[in-house]
C-alpha positions as CSV (number, residue, x, y, z in Angstrom):
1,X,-1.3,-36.8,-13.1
2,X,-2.5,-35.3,-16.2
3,X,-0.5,-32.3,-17.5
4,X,-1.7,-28.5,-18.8
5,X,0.0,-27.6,-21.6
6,X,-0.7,-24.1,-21.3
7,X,1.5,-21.4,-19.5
8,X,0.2,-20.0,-16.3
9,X,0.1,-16.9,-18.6
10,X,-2.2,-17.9,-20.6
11,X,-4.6,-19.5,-18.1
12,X,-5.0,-15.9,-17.0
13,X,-6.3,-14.8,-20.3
14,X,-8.9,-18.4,-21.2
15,X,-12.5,-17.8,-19.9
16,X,-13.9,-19.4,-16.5
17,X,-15.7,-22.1,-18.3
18,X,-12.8,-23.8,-20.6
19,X,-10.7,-23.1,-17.3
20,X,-13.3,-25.4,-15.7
21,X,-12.6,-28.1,-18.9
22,X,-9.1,-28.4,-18.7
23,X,-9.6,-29.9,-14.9
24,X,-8.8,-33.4,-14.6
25,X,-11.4,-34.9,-12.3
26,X,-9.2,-37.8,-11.2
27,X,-6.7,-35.3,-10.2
28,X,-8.1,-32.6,-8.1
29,X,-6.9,-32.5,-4.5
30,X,-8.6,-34.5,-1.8
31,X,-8.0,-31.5,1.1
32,X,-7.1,-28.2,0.4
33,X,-6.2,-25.7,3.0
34,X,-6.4,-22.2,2.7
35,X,-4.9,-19.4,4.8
36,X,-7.0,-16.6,3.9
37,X,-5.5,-13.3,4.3
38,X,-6.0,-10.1,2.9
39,X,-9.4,-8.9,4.4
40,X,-8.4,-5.8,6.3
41,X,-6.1,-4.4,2.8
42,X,-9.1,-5.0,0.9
43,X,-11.0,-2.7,3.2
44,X,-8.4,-0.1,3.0
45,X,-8.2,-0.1,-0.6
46,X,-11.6,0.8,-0.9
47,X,-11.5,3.6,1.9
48,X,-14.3,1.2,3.9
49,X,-13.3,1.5,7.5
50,X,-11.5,-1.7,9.2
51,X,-12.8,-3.7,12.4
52,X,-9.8,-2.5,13.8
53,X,-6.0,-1.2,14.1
54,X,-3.4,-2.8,14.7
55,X,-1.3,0.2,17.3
56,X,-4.0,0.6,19.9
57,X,-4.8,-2.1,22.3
58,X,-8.5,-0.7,22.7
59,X,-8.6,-1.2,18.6
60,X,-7.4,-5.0,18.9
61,X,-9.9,-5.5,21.6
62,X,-13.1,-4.6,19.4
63,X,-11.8,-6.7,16.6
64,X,-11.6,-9.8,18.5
65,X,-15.3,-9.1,19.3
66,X,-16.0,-8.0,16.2
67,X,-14.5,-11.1,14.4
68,X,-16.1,-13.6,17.2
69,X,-19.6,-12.0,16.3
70,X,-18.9,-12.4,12.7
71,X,-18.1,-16.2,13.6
72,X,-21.2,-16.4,15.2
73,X,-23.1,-15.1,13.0
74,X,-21.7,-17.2,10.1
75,X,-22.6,-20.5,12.5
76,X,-26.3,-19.5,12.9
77,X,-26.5,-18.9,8.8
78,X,-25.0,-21.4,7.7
79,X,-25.3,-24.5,9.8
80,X,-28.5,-25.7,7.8
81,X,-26.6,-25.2,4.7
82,X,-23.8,-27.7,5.8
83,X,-25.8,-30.1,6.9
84,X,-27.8,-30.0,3.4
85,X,-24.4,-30.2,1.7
86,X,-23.7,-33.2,3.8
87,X,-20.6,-31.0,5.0
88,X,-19.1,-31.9,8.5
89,X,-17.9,-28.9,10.3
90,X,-14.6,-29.5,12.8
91,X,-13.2,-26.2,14.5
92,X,-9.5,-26.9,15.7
93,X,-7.1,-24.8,17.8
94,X,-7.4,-23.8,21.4
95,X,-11.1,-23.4,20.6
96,X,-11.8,-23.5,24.7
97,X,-10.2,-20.0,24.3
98,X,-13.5,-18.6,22.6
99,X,-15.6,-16.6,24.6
100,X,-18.7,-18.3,25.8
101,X,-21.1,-17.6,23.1
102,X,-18.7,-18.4,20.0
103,X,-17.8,-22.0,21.8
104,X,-21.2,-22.4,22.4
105,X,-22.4,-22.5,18.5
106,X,-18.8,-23.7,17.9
107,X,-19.9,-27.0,20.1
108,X,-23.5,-27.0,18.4
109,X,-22.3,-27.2,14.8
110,X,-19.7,-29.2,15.3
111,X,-22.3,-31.6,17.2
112,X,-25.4,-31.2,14.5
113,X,-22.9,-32.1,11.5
114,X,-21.3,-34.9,13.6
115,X,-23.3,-37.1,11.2
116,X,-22.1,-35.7,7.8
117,X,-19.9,-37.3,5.6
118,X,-19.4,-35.6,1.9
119,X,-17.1,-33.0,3.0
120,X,-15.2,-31.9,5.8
121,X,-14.8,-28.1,6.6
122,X,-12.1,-27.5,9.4
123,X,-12.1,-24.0,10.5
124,X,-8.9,-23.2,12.6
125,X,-9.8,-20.8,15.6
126,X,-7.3,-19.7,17.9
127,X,-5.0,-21.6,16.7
128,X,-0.9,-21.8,15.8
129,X,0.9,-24.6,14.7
130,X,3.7,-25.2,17.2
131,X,1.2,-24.8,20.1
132,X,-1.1,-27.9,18.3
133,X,2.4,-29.7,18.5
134,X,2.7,-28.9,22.0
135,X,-0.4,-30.0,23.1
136,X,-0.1,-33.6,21.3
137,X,3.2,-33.7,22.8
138,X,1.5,-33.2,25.9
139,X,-1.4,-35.5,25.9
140,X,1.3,-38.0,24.5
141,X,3.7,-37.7,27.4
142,X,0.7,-38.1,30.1
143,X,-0.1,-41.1,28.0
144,X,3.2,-42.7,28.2
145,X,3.3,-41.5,32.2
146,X,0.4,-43.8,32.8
147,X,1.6,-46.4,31.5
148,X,-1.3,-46.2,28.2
149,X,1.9,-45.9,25.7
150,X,5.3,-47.9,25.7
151,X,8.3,-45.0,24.2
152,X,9.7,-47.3,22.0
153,X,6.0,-47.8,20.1
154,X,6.7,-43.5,19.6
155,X,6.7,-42.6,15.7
156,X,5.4,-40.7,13.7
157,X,2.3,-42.2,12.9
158,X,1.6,-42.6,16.7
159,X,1.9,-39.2,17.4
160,X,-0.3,-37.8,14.3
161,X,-3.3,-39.2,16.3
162,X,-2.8,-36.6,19.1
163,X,-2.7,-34.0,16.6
164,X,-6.1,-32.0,16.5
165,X,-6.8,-32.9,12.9
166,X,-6.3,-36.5,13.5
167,X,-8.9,-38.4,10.9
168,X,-8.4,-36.1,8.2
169,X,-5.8,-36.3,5.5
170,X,-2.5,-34.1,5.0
171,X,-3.7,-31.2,2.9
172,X,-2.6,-32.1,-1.2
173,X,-2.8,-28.3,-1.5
174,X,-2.3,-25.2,0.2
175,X,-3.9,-22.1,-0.8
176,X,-2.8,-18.4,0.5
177,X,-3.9,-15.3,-1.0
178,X,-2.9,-12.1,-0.4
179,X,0.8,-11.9,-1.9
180,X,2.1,-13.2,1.2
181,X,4.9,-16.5,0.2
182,X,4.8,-18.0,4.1
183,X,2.7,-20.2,6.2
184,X,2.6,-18.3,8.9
185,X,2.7,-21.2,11.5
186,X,-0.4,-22.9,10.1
187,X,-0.4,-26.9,10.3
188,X,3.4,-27.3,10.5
189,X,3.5,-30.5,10.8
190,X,1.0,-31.3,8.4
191,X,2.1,-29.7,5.1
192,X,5.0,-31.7,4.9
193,X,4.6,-32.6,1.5
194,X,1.6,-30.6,0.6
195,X,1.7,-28.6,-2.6
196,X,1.8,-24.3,-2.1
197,X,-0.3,-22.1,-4.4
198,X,0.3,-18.2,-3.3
199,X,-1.8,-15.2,-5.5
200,X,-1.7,-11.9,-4.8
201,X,-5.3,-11.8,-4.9
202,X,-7.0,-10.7,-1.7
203,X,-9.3,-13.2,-0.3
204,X,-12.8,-11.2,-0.8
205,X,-11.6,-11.4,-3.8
206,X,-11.0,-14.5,-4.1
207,X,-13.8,-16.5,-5.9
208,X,-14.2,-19.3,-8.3
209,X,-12.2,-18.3,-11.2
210,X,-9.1,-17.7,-8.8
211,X,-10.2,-21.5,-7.1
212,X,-10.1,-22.8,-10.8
213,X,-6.6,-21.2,-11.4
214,X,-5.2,-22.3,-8.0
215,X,-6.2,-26.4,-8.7
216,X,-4.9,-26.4,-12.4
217,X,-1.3,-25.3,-11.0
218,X,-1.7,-27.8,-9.0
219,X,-2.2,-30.3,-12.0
220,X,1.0,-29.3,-13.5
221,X,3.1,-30.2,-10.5
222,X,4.9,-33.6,-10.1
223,X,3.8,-34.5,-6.5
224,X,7.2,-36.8,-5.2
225,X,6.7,-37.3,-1.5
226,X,10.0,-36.5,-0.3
227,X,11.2,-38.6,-3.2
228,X,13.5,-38.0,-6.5
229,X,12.0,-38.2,-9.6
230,X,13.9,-41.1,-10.7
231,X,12.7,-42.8,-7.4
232,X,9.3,-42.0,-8.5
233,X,10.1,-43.5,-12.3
234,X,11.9,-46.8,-11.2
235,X,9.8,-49.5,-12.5
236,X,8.6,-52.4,-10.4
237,X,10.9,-53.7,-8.6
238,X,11.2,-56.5,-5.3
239,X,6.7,-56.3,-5.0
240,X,6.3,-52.7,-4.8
241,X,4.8,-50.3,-6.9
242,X,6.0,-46.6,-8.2
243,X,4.6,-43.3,-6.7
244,X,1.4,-43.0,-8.7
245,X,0.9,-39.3,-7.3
């Protein structure tokens, strides 16, 4: 992994574009994930009104409709875009939850991007980690009930492909803005070993110069797998090869 010299300090003070050079191409993060947080402080800050509170039921009510229009809406706009991009759009989480209409463009761009294959964009929608774990636990035990699956064949490997992000790779980096240092039950089983970047930046705030920032902290980091860094040093040895990332 190649290593930035400079302080995160003074990161801060270069200009987007020799932020942008420093970036080793052969390094960047396959999947990043982001838990973007910050939206209704934002609001607040600038005395714009919020979707909703957070005291009164009625309030939480017409945020849930106002956030599953705004899903919606961002479906309809942006679906042509993704497929231009050669982007595939997933949606994971208790996503039968939605109401009717959200689930329906849910299912449609999910379905019209099927065929895409430069990036993936997973959107998590109703969704927590330990109830994802439940429900591969789940499908796992009716699997073994009928037979499909022996118990002894049960690791960990078997039970990542009940998970509902199955196909894609562990994130390499997690992104959450906002201040906030937790991950709030957001893929627990799959940030294992995934590297954490938190800014206070709010996320509408949140735009290419804070993305730049975010992936050249992750250059400086030695990524070790669960492993020591003398593990990761030890030459050759008996066929196999050191950690390389």
């Amino acid at each position: 992994m190649g290593i930035i010299k400079s302080t995160a300090a003074e990161l801060e003070l270069l200009p987007e574009l020799e932020l942008q050079a420093l970036l080793d191409p052969d390094t960047l993060p396959q999947h990043i994930a982001i838990i973007m947080d910050g939206n209704g402080r934002w609001a607040a800050q600038r005395g714009l009104p919020r979707m909703a509170g957070h005291t009164e039921g009625i309030k939480s009510v017409r945020e849930i409709n106002a956030l599953m229009m705004l899903l919606e809406w961002y479906l309809q706009m942006e679906m042509e875009a993704l497929i231009e991009k050669g982007a595939r759009f997933r949606a994971i989480g208790r996503v039968n939850s939605l109401p009717e209409s959200a689930l329906a463009w849910v299912k449609r761009v999910e379905r019209e991007t099927e065929h895409c294959d430069k990036l993936n964009l997973t959107v998590a929608l109703s969704y927590g980690g330990r109830s994802e774990i439940v429900d591969a636990v789940r499908r796992l035990a009716i699997d073994v009930r009928q037979g499909r699956v022996d118990p002894d064949q049960v690791d960990e490997s078997l039970l990542e492909g009940y998970l509902s992000t199955h196909g894609l790779p562990d994130p390499d980096l997690l992104i959450r803005t906002s201040g906030e240092t937790r991950i709030s039950n957001f893929l627990l089983w799959q940030l294992a070993y995934t590297e954490m970047y938190f800014t206070p930046i709010l996320w509408p705030d949140f735009r290419r110069r804070e993305a730049l920032l975010a992936l050249l902290d992750y250059q400086r980091r030695e990524r070790r797998f669960g492993k020591t860094r003398d593990q990761i040093q030890e030459p050759l040895a008996d066929g196999f090869g050191k950690s390389s990332t």
